[in-house]
C-alpha positions in Angstrom: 4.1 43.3 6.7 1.1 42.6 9.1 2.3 38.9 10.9 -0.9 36.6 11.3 -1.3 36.2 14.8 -1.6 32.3 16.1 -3.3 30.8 19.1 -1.8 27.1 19.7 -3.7 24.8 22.0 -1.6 21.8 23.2 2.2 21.5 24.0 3.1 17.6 23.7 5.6 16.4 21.3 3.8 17.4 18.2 2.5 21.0 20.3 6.4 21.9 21.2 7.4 21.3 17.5 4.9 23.6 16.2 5.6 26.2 18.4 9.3 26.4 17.4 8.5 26.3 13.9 5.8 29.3 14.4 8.3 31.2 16.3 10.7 31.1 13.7 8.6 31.9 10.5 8.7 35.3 9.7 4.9 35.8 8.7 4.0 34.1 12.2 3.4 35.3 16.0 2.5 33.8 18.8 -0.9 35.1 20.3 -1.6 32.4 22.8 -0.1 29.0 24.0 -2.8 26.9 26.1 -2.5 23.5 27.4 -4.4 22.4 30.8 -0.9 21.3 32.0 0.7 23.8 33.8 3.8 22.2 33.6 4.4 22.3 30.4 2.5 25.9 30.0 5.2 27.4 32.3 8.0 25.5 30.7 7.5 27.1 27.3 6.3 30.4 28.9 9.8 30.7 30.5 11.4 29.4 27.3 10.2 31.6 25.0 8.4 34.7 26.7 4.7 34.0 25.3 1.6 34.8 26.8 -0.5 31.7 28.5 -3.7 32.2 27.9 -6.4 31.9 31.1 -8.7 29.7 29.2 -9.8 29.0 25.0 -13.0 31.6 25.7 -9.9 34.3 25.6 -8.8 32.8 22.5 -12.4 32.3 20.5 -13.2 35.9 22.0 -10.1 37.7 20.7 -10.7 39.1 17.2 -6.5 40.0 16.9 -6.2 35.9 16.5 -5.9 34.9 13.4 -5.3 31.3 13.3 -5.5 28.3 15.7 -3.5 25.9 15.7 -4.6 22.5 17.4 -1.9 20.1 18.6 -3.9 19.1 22.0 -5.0 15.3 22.8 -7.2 14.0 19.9 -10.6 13.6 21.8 -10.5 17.8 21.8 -9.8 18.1 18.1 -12.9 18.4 16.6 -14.5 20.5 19.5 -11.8 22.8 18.9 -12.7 23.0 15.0 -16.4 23.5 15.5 -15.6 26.7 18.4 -12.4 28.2 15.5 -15.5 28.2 13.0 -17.5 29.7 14.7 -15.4 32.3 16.1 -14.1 32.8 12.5 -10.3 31.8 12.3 -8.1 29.9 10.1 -7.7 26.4 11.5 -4.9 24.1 11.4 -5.8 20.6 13.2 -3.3 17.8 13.8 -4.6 14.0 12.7 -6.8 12.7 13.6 -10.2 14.8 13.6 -11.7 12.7 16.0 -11.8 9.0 17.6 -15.7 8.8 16.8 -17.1 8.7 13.2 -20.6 9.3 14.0 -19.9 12.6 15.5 -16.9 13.7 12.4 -19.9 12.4 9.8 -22.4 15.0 12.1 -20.2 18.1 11.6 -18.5 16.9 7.8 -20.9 19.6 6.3 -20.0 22.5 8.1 -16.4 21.8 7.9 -16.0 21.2 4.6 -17.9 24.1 3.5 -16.5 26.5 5.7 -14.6 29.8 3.7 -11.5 30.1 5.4 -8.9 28.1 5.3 -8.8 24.8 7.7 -5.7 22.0 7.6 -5.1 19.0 8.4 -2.0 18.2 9.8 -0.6 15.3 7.3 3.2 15.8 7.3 4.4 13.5 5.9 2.6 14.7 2.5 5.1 17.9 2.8 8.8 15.3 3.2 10.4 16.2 0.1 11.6 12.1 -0.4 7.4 11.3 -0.3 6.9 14.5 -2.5 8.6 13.1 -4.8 7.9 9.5 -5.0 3.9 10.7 -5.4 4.7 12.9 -7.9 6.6 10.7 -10.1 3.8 7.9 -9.7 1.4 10.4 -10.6 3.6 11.3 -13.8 3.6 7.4 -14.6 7.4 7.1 -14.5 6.7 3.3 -13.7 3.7 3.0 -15.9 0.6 1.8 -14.7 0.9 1.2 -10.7 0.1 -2.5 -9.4 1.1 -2.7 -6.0 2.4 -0.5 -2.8 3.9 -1.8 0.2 4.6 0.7 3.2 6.4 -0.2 5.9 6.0 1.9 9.1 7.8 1.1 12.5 8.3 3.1 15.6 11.7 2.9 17.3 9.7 2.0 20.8 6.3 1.7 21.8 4.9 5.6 23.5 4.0 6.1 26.9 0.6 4.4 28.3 -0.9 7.6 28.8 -0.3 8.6 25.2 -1.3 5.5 24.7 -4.6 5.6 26.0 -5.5 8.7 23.8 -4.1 8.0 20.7 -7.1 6.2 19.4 -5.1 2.8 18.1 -2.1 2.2 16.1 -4.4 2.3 13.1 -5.6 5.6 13.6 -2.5 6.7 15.1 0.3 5.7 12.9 -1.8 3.5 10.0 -3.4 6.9 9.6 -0.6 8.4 7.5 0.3 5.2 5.4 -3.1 4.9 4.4 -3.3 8.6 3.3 0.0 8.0 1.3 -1.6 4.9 -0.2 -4.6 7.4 -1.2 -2.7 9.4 -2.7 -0.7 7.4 -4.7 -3.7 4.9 -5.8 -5.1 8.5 -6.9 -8.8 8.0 -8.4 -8.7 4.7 -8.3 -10.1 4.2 -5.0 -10.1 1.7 -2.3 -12.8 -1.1 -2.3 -11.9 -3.2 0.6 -9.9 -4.0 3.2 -8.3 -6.7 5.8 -6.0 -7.0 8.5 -3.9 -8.8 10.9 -3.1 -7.5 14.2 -1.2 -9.2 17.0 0.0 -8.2 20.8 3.6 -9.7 20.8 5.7 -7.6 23.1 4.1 -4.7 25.2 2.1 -5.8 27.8 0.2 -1.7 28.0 -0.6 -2.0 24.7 -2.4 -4.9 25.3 -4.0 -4.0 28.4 -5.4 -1.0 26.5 -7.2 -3.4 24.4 -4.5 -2.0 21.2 -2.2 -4.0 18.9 1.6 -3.1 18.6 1.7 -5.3 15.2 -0.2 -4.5 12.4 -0.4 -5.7 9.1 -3.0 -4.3 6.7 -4.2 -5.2 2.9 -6.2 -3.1 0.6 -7.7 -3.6 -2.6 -9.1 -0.9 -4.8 -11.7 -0.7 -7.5 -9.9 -1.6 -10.6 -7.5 -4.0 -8.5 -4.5 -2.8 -7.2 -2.6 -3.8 -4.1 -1.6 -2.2 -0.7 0.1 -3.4 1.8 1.0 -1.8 5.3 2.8 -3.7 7.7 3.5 -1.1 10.8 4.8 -2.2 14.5 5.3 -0.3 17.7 9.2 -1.4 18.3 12.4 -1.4 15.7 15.2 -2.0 17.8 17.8 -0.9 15.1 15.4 2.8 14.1 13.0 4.6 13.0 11.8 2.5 9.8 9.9 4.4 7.3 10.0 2.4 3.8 7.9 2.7 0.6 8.1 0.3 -2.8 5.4 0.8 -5.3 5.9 -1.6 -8.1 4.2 -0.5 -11.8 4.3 -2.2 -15.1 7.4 0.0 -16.3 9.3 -0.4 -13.0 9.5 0.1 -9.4 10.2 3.1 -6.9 11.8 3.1 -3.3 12.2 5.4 -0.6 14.7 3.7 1.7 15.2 4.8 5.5 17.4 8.1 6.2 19.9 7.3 8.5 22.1 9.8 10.9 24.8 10.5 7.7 25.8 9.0 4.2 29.2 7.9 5.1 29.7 4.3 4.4 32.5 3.0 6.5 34.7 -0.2 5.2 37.3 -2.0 7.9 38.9 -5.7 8.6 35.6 -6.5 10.1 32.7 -5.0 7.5 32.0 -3.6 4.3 29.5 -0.7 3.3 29.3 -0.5 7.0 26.3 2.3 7.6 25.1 4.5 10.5 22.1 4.3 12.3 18.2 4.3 11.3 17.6 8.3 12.5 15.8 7.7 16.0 12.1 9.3 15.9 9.6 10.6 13.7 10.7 14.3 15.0 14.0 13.5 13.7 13.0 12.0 10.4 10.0 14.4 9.2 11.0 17.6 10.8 11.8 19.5 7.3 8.1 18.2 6.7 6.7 20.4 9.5 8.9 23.2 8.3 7.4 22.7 4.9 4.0 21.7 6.2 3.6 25.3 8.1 4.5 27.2 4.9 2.1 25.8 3.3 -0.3 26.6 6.0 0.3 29.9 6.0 0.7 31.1 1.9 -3.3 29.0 2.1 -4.1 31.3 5.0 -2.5 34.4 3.4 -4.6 34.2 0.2 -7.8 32.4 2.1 -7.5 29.5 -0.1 -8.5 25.6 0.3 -6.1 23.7 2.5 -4.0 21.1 0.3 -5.0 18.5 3.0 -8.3 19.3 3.9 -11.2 17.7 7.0 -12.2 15.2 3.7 -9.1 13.9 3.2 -8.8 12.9 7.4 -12.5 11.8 7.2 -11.9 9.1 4.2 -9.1 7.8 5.8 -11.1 8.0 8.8 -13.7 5.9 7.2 -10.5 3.2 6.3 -9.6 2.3 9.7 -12.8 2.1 10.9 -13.0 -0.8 8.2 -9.6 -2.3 9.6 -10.8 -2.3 12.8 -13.8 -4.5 12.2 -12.1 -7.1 10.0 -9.6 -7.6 13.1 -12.9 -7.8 14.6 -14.6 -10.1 12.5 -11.8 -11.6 10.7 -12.6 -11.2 7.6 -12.3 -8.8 4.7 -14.3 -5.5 5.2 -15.9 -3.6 1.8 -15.4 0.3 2.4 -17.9 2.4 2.0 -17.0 6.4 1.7 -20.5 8.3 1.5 
């Protein structure tokens, strides 16, 4: 069996997971790494004997790619997109497509209508726990949903050079609650929006002009409820929790800790481990999952299951949070 061939731009945290998945998928090669630091391009070079490539002209150029896969800084992502189409490769892109709407809206045409296969890189649509909870919402196990409340909070706050790329906490971590909230609200879309956002504990988050706590509200059309709260420090984990409430019931994913043991002494009951610590930790079957996905789409040059609209929309949300912290009111969304 002919392996598709894959050009990865971009070696951070998300870049280095990718690459180990790729490696280790049977239908997958690695082509090209590229990443303008050199660092990091030697580090995996010498790690696991791949070929660097001298610039993204070789990779666009060279018809033996088959796929790239962007994992780079954000302001490069839709750049990226707009070269892969036109050099004719499958495209998976991580979140989000770009920091400037105007300039997503210019190119929403050509990316959506474009014939091959392009993805993007919502994980957390792939965990199995999520999977499930969606699915059973959508099969109106709880009857007719009312509410959804997501909470979403980061062990510790990132560098301030990730930071200072990441676009916001809306559209950094916000990003993929709202998208869940999508999903789960289904065709009954969201009509407006408001939301809190404070600076209570990391001075380079505030310097940046960001928030590191968030809390956001949503209303849709026929008049359901969602609620994200999300902060940039959880001293005891990685906190990822999701309750959606329906006429018939309720659902919960609870946090995933580091085991199931519950441990009972003279000093505590039902004692349990830790929170797991990172996002890596928690969602790595999701990338696993995420990538085969990817590649059964690319193998039968079908339509991603998370596609540029889906990004754009929630895109389009933010952009709506960000101006009712801005003009502290409730904002009405408007997806055109």
């Amino acid at each position: 069996m002919k392996k598709i061939k894959i050009a990865i731009f971009g070696l951070g945290r998300i870049g280095g997971t990718h690459l180990k998945n790729i490696l280790s998928h049977p239908k997958c090669e690695i082509k090209y790494i590229f990443d303008p630091n050199l660092d990091k391009v030697n580090f995996f070079k010498k790690k696991y004997n791949v070929k660097v490539a001298k610039n993204s002209s070789e990779i666009f150029k060279d018809k033996a790619v088959d796929v790239v896969y962007i994992s780079s800084s954000t302001n490069s992502h839709l750049d990226l997109i707009i070269k892969a189409i036109k050099s004719k490769k499958f495209i998976f892109c991580e979140k989000p497509i770009d920091l400037d709407l105007n300039k997503i809206n210019k190119f929403k045409n050509i990316c959506n209508n474009y014939k091959k296969t392009l993805q993007i890189g919502f994980n957390r649509r792939y965990d199995p726990s999520i999977s499930n909870l969606v699915n059973k919402c959508k099969k109106k196990k709880i009857g007719n949903i009312e509410k959804v409340i997501v909470t979403s909070r980061d062990r510790s706050a990132p560098s301030k050079d990730y930071i200072k790329v990441s676009g916001g906490i809306l559209r950094d971590c916000s990003i993929h609650d709202i998208d869940l909230i999508n999903n789960i609200f289904d065709k009954d879309k969201i009509k407006e929006v408001f939301c809190y956002a404070s600076n209570l504990f990391d001075k380079n988050i505030k310097k940046l002009n960001d928030h590191d706590t968030v809390v956001s509200i949503f209303k849709t059309y026929k008049g359901k409820i969602g609620i994200i709260n999300n902060s940039r420090r959880s001293v005891y984990g990685y906190d990822q929790r999701v309750e959606v409430f329906g006429s018939k019931g309720m659902l919960q994913m609870k946090n995933i800790n580091e085991n199931n043991i519950l441990e009972y002494n003279s000093k505590s009951t039902e004692s349990k481990p830790k929170h797991l610590n990172f996002f890596l930790e928690r969602y790595s079957d999701s990338f696993k999952i995420q990538l085969d996905d990817f590649i059964n789409s690319v193998v039968k040059n079908k339509k991603a299951r998370v596609s540029f609209e889906d990004c754009r929309k929630t895109l389009i949300i933010c952009e709506a949070l960000y101006k009712s912290i801005k003009m502290r009111k409730s904002i009405r969304v408007n997806i055109n």
